[in-house]
N, C-alpha and C positions, 0 to 999 in steps of 0.2 A: 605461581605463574599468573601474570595479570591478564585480563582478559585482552590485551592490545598485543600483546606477544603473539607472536607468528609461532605455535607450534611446530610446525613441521619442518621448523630449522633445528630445531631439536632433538629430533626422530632422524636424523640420516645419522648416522657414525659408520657406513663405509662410504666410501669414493665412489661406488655401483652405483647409491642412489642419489649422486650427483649429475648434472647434466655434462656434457663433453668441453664446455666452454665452465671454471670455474671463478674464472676475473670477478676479486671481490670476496671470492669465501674461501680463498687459499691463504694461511699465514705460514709466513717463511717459518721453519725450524732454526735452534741456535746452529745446526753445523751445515747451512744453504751455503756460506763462502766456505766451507771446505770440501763440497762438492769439484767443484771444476768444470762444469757439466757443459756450458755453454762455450768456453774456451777450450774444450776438450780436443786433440787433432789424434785421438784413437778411441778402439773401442771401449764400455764401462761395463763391468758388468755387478749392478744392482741389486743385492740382496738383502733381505729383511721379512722376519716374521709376519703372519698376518696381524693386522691390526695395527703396525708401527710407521702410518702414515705415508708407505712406498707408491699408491696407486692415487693420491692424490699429489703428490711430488712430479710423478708422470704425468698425471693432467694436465699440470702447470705448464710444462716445458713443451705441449702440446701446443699444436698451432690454432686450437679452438681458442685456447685460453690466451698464448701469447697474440696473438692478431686479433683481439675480441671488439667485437663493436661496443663493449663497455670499457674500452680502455682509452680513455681521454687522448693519451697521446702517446706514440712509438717512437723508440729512437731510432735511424737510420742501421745501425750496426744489428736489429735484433733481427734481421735478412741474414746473416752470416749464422743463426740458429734458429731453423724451421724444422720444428717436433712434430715426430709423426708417432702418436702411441698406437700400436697393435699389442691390444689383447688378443690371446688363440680362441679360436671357438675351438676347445676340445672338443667336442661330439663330429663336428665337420673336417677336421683334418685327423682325427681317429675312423674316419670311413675311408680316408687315402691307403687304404690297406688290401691286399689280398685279393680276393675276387679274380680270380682268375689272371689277375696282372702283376708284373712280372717287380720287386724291387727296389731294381733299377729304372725300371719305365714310373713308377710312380715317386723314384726320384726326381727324375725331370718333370712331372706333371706337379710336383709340390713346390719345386723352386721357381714355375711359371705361375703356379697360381699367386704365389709371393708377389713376384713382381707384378703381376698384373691388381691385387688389391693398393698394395701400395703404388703404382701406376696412378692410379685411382686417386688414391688421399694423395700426391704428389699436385695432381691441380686441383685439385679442393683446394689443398691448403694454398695455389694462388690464388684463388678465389676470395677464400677469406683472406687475404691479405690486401688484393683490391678494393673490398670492403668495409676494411678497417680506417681507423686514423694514421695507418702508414703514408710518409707524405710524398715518399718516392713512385707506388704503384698503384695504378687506380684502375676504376673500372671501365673504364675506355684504352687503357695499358692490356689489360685481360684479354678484353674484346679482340684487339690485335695482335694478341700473342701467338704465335705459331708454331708447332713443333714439326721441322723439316725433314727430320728423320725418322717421321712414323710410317712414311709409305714404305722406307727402307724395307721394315717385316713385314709389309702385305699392302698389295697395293690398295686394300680398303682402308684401310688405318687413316682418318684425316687427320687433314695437318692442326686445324683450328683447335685451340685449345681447348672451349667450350664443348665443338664438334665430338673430338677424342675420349672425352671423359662419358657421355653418351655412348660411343660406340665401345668403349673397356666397360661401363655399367653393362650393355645385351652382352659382350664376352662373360661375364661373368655371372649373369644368370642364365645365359645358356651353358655353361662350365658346371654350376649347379644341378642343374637336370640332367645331365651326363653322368655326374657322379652319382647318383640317384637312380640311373637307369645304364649301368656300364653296359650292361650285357645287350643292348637294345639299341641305342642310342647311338649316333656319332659322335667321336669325340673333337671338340671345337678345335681351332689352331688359339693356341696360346700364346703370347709374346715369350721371347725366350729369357732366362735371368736376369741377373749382372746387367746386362749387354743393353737392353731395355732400360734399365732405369739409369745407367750412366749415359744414352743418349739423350732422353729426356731431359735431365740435370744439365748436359752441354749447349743443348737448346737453348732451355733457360735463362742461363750463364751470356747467352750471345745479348740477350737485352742489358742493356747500361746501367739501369737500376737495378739489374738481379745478377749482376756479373758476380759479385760476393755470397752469393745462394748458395748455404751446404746443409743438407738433410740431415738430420737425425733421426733413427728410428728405433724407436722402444720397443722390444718384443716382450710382452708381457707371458707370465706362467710360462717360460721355457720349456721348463721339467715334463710338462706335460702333453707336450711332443712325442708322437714317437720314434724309434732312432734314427732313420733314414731321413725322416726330415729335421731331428736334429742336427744329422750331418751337412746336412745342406745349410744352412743357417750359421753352423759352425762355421765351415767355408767362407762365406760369405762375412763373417765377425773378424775372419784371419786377414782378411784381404782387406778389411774396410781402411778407407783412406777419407779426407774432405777433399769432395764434397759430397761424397756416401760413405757415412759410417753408422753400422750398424752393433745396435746396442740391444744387450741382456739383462731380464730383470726375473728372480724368482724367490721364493719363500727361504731356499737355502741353495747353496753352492752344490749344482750339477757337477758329476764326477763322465758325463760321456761329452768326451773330449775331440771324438775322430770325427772328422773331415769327408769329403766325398771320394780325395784322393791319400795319397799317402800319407799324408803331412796330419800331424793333432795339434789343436789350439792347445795353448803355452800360456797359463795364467801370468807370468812374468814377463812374456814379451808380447803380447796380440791385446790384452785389455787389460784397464785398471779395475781391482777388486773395492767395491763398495758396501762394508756391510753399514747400512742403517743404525740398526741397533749397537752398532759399536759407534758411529758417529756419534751420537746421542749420548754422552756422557751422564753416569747415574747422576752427580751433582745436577745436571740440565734436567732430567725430565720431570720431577714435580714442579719445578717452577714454570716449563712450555706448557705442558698439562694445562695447568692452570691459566695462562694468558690465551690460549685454545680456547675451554669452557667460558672464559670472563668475556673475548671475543663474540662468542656468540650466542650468549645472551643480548649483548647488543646487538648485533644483526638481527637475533629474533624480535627487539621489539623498536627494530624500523633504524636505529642507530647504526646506518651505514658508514657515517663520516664520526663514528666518536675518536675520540682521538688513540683509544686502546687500539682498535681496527687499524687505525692510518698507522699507529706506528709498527705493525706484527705483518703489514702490507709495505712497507719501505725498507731496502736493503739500507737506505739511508739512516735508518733509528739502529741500526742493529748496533753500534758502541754504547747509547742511550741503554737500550736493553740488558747490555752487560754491566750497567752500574749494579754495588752492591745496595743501594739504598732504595733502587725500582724494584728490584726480586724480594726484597723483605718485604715492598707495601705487597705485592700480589699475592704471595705467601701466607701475608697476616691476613688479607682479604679472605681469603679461601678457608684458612682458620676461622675465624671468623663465621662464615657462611655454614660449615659443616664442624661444629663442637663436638666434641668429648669431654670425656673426665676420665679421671687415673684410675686404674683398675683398684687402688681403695675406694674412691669414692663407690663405684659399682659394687664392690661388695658391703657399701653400708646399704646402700639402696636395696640390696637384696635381701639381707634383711629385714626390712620394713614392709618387704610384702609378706602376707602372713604366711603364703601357701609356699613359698620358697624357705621360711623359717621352721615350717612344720616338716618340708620335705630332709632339711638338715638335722631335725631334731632326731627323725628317724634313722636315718644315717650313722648318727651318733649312737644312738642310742643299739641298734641293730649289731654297729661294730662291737661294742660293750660288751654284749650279751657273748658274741661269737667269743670273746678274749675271756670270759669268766669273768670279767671284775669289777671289784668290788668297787671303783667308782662310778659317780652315779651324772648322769645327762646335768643334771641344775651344777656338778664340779667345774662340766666347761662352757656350759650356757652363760654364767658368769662372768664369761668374756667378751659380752656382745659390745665393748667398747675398742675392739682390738678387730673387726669386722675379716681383714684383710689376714691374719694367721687365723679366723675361727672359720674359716668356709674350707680351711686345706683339711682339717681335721678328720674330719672321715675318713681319707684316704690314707694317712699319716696311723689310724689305731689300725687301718686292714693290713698294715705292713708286720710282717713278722718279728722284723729284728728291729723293732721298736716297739716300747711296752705301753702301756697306757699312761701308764704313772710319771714316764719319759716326757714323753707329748703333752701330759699335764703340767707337769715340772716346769717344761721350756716355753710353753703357755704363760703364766705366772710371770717367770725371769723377761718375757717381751712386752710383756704389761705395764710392767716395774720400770724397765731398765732400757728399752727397748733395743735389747741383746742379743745374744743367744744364736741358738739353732735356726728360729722361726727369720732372725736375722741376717744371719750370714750364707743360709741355703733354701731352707726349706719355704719360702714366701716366694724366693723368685725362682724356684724350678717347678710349684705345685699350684698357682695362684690364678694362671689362667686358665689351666686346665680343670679346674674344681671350678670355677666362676661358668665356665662353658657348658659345665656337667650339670649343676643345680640350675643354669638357664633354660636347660636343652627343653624340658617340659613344655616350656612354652613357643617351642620352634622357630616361628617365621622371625621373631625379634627379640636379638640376644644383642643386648645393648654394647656390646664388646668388639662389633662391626661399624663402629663410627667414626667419625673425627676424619679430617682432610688427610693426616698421614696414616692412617689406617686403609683408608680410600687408595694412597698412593700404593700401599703393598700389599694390597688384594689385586689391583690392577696388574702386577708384576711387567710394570717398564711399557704397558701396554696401553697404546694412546685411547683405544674404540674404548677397550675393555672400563677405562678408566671415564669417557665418558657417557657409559652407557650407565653407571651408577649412578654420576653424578646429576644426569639426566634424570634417572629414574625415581631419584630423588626427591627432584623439583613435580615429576607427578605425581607422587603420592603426597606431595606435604599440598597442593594444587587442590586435589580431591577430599583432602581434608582441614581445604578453605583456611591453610596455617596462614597466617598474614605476619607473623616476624620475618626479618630478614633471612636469619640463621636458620634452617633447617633444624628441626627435632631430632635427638638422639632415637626416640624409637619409628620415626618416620625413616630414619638412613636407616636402622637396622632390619625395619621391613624391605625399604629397596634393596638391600647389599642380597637378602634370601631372593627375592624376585625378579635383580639381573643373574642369579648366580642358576636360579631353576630355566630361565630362557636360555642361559648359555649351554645349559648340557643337554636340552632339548634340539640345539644349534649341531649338536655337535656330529648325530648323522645324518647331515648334510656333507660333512668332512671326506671326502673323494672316498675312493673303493671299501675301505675300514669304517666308513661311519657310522651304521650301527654299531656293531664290535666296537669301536671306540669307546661309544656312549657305555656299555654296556660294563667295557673296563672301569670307565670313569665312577662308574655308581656302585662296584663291587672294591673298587679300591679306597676310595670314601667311607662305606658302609663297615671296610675293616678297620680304618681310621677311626672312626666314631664309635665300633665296638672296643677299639682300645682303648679308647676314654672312657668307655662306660664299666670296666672292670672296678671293682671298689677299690684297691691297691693302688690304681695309679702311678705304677713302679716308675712308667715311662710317661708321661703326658707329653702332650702336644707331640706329637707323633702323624707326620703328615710324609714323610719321605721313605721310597724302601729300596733298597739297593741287592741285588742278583750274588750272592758270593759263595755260594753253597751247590753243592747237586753232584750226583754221578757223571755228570755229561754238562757240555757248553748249552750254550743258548742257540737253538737252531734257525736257519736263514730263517726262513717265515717269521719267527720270534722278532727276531734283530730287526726286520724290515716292519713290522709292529711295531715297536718301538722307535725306530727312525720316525714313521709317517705322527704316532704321538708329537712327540718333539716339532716336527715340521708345521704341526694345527697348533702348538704353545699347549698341549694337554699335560706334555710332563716339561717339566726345570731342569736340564742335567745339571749336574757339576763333578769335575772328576774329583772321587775323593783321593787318591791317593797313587801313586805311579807303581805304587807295585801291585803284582799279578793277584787274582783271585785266583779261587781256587776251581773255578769255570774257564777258566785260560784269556781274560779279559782285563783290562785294568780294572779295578772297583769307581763304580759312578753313583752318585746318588739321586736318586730320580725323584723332585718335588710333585705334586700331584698340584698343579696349577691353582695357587688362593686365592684366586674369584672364586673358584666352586664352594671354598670351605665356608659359609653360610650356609648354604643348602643341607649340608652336612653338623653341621655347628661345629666343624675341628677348627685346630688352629689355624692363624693365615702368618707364621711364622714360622720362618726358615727353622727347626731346632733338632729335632730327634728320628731317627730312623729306625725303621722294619729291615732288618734283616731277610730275606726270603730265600729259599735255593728254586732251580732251574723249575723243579717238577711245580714249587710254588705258582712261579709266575708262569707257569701253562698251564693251568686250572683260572688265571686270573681270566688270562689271553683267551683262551676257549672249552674251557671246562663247563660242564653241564651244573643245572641250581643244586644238586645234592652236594656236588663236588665241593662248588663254592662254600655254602654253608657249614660242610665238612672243616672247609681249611680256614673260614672264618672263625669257628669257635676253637679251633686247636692254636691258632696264633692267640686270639683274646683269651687262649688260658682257660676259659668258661667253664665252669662247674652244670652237674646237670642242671639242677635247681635253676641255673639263671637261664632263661627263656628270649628267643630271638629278639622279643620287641624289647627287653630290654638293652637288648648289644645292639641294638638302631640297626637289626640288620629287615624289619619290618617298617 
């Protein structure tokens, strides 16, 4: 990082630590025209994991950003979509509960206090609109703007635009203090739902400039609502028409559907379903990834107008951006930037260092002893020209039904010939997993975490996650004043352990489960890494466990633990197979998120699975430390002799 770089454009990777207005630091995604979003005439309702760029998509469409006083110039039609993003304050509408009141009455107090925030952000955002380079509404348009129908609900309510938004700010800090003090306090007169903000809107509408004016409004984190005022809200989604419609946005697809009244919202007929992550086609995201990261590097060192910026800011480049010959240069740039080398090269290297040749020697030599036989450590040291079948070795004599004389044999014959066993199996099911093992000594930097597409599937599809590495990257090679372009193999392998130890420390913060999360995350890792550490290595890379065994199902509490995983991106599903377990479920396979696997030093590769049954993963779920350590060493097989610190469960 040169000293003229703006750090602290480098350090935001969520949308939180953006300001409300983004014009400038927002680039389009490839699937922006297949949203619909501004042409939309119902409701959408917006899903996407955290981290897959949902709450800055929302900010966009927002009227901070689309009205921004940094935006040179507006076109007259972008009045026909005024974005109004609401995030819930969970803590403040999780206290719309109980307290001696009744339901129903704080259903109506939750669908007035709706309208009266949004009330609220309804003349703001003419506000900023007057204040922008809009060239239809200005600020002497504002000044005279009137809403006729606000004495309608009280005859304090001014009609002045400016006036109104003053008098709904004291409604809603005195609404504030009520809720704070129910039992004490009188409770305010609230505007009423619906009713309220479609007279507002009709007001509006009466001005010639604003006769095309339709809201949009984003409710951010849905889900975490509670039900009465999802129901409200619901209603409200069912009914939405322009020039009010009301939109849903959350981590995954809510399942409570009911309404205030009879009627349930109808994924088929009341909104269009949006998932992100499926927009985002796997071919698309390492190449956006990367035009992301490249972006903003130039913004951090002042290159607002480079031309990578203007184009990732213009719906107009976006056929440009679909050439093949533009995604190969970014691609190779990013290559480039963040090298590797092939898992032979790493294991010649590994070699060369003495204490990794000595730790193999042992190995070897250890399994020898354990088999009786009569060949000797210098029969397969002999091979140190063959790096990439000499590092499996170890684990290849600890296996039963292979003899030593075998593993030597087929040694020889790949030497030779470059044939055989070591060629047709045994190098590419055992090569990362030994490479990982003989690493592990040295922890924080296991050269096997590098390289731009290593980068890409540790990230798993995940935009933050992806630039928080890449990020973290550019400060350690920063701190250790590297002046090439390309980033060091062991400066990435240091960041990949040091975003992967912040991320699991992140992780209880993760709503109600966050401890317990974290807690999973470090016991199911720890059994990971004790299964690499076994000498045998029957199974390597071994990152996925899947529920198919047990006297009994997986209990609610359980299930609803493993939903909220999946919902924070902690675990991968994928369903393995359509028929039933033998827990009365279909079989799923549950990857344990490879960002973490640095931390760990397991694989960051889709490949092998844990079996477990029911009582398994309720020991993972909430079993006390004996428990775990119990069922750690009975999965890793462990013999006494082999000691926690070496099953990495220390």
């Amino acid at each position: 990082m040169k000293a003229s770089t703006d750090a602290a454009i480098l350090t935001k990777t969520r949308a939180e630590e953006h300001d409300a207005d983004i014009w400038g630091e927002f680039f389009i995604p490839p699937y922006f025209e297949r949203l619909g979003l501004k042409t939309a005439t119902k409701s959408n309702y917006i899903i996407g994991k955290r981290g897959c760029g949902k709450t800055m998509l929302l900010k966009y469409f927002d009227y901070h950003t689309a009205f921004s006083s940094r935006r040179p110039s507006i076109p007259t039609e972008e009045i026909s979509h005024i974005g109004i993003y609401w995030r819930v304050d969970t803590q403040f509408c999780s206290s719309l509960q109980h307290r001696g009141i009744t339901e129903e009455q704080w259903q109506i107090v939750f669908e007035s206090y709706f309208s009266l925030y949004i009330g609220i952000e309804i003349i703001r955002s003419l506000k900023a609109i007057a204040n922008s380079a809009y060239p239809n509404f200005n600020t002497g348009d504002f000044e005279r703007l009137h809403f006729n129908s606000a004495s309608d609900f009280h005859e304090d309510f001014p009609s002045s635009a400016a006036e109104l938004e003053i008098h709904l700010g004291k409604i809603r800090r005195s609404f504030s203090t009520w809720v704070s003090n129910v039992a004490t306090a009188k409770q305010p007169l609230l505007p009423p739902g619906r009713i309220f903000l479609e007279s507002l809107i009709e007001d509006i509408r009466e001005v010639p400039a604003l006769s095309n004016a339709s809201f949009y409004i984003y409710v951010d984190e849905i889900e975490n609502l509670v039900s009465h005022q999802r129901r409200v809200l619901n209603s409200l989604l069912k009914h939405s028409q322009k020039p009010l419609i009301i939109n849903f946005t959350s981590k995954e697809r809510s399942q409570d559907n009911q309404t205030t009244g009879p009627e349930w919202v109808n994924g088929t007929h009341d909104y269009r379903l949006l998932d992100l992550d499926q927009l985002l086609y796997e071919s698309e995201r390492p190449f956006f990834f990367s035009e992301v990261f490249l972006a903003n590097l130039d913004l951090a060192s002042g290159l607002h107008e480079s031309e990578l910026v203007k184009r990732l800011q213009s719906l107009e480049s976006m056929p440009e951006r679909r050439a093949p010959q533009y995604r190969e240069s970014i691609l190779s740039e990013m290559r480039d930037r963040f090298p590797t080398k092939s898992y032979k090269a790493f294991a010649a290297d590994a070699l060369k260092i003495d204490a990794i040749k000595r730790k193999l020697e042992e190995r070897i030599s250890k399994a020898l002893k354990y088999r009786s036989s009569r060949i000797t450590l210098s029969d397969f040291m002999a091979f140190t020209t063959i790096p990439e079948a000499l590092v499996t070795v170890p684990a290849l004599l600890n296996r039963q039904a292979l003899t030593p004389e075998k593993v030597l044999k087929a040694l020889g014959e790949y030497a030779t010939t470059g044939e055989g066993q070591f060629h047709t199996s045994w190098i590419q099911n055992n090569l990362v997993g030994a490479l990982l093992e003989i690493y592990r000594p040295y922890g924080r930097e296991c050269p096997l975490y590098s390289g731009f597409d290593t980068l890409c599937t540790m990230s798993n599809n995940n935009l933050r996650h992806f630039l928080i590495l890449c990020y973290k990257a550019l400060e350690i090679a920063d701190l250790k004043e590297e002046e090439e372009r390309a980033i060091s193999i062991e400066t990435q392998s240091r960041a990949t352990y040091e975003a992967a130890d912040q991320l699991i420390k992140e992780i209880k913060t993760f709503g109600q489960y966050g401890e317990q999360l974290r807690i999973f995350v470090l016991r199911l890792g720890s059994i990971f890494r004790a299964l690499q550490a076994t000498p045998p290595m029957s199974e390597p890379e071994q990152n996925q466990f899947t529920v198919n065994s047990g006297s009994r199902a997986l209990k609610p509490e359980e299930l609803n633990f493993i939903s909220e995983a999946i919902k924070y991106a902690i675990l991968v599903e994928k369903l393995e197979t359509k028929t039933k377990g033998s827990v009365g479920s279909d079989i799923i396979d549950y990857q344990l998120n490879p960002i973490y696997s640095p931390y760990f030093q397991i694989s960051y590769r889709r490949k092998r699975k844990l079996e477990i049954s029911t009582d398994d993963f309720q020991v993972l779920f909430s079993g006390n430390e004996d428990e775990y350590r119990s069922l750690a060493r009975s999965v890793a097989k462990a013999t006494p002799e082999v000691d926690d610190r070496q099953l990495g469960l220390i």
